[in-house]
C-alpha positions as CSV (number, residue, x, y, z in Angstrom):
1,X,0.0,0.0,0.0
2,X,1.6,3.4,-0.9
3,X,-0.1,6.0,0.9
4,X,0.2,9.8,-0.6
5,X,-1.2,13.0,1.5
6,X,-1.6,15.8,-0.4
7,X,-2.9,18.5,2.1
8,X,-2.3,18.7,5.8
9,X,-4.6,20.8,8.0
10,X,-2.2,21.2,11.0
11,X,1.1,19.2,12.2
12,X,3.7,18.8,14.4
13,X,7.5,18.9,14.7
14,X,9.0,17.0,17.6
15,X,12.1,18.7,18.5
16,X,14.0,16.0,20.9
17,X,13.3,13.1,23.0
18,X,15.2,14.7,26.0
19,X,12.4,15.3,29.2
20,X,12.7,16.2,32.6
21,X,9.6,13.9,33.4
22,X,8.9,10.1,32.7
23,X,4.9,10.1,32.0
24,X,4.1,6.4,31.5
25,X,2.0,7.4,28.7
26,X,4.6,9.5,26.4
27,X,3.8,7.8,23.1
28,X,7.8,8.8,22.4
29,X,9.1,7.4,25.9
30,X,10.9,10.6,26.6
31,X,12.5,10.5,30.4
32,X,16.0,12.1,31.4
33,X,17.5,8.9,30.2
34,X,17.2,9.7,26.5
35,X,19.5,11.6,24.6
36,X,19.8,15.7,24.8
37,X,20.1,15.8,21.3
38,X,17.9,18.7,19.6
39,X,16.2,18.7,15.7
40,X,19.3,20.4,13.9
41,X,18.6,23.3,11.4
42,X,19.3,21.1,8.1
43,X,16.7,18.7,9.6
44,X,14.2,21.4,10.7
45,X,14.4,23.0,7.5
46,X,13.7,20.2,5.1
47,X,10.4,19.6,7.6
48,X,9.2,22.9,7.0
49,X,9.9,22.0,3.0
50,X,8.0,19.2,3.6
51,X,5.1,21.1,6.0
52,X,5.2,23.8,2.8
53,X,5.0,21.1,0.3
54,X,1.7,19.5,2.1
55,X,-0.3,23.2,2.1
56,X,0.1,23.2,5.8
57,X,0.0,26.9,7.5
58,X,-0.2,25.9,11.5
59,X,2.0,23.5,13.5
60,X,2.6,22.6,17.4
61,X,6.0,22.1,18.9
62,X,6.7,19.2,21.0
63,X,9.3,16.8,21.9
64,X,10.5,15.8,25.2
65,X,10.4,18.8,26.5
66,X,11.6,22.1,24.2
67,X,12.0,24.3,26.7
68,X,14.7,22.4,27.8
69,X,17.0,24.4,25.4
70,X,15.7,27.7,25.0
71,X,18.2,28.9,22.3
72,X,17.8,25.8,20.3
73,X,13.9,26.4,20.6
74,X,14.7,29.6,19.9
75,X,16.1,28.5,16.4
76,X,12.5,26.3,15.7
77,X,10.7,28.7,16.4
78,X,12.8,31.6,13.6
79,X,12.5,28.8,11.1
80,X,9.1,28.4,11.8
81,X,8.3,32.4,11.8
82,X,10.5,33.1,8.5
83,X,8.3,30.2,6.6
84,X,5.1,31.9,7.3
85,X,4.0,28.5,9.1
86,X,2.1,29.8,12.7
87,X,2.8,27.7,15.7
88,X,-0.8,26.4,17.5
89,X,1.0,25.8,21.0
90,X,4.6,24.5,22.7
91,X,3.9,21.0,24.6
92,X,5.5,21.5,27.5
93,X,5.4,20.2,31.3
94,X,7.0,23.3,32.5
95,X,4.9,24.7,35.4
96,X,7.0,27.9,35.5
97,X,5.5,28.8,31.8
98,X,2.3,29.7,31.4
99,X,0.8,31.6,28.1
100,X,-1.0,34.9,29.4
């Protein structure tokens, strides 16, 4: 079976697997054990080609947890901005941020 989508509505971009937490229902299994690797530019930008190529305007941003590298987030979050693609929300388990 070779499935095709043409159009998406709204996605996501998972930006590491890093997480101060270890929920037992993370569908990624992101804990403090995984790596702190973060979604490098070349690979962020060929997901926005790809976002771009499928009509999609809106995203979220998840991972682990994002906020655990603000300047890499940071970077997402330009790419994101300078491609005209809006972000919905940040997942995040942060108590300290709240959206006003």
């Amino acid at each position: 079976m070779n499935l095709k989508i043409d159009y998406l509505g709204s996605g996501g971009i998972i930006t590491n697997y890093f997480c101060s937490s270890t929920c037992r229902h993370c569908l990624y299994a992101c804990s403090p054990r995984r790596g702190k690797d973060y979604i490098s530019e070349s690979v962020l930008s060929e997901i926005i080609d790809k976002i771009k190529a499928m009509h999609c305007h809106s995203v979220h941003v998840g991972g682990g947890e994002p906020f655990l590298n603000p300047d890499k987030l940071e970077v997402v979050m330009h790419g994101l901005y300078h491609s005209n693609i809006a972000v919905e929300y940040i997942e995040t388990n942060s108590s300290w941020f709240r959206v006003p």
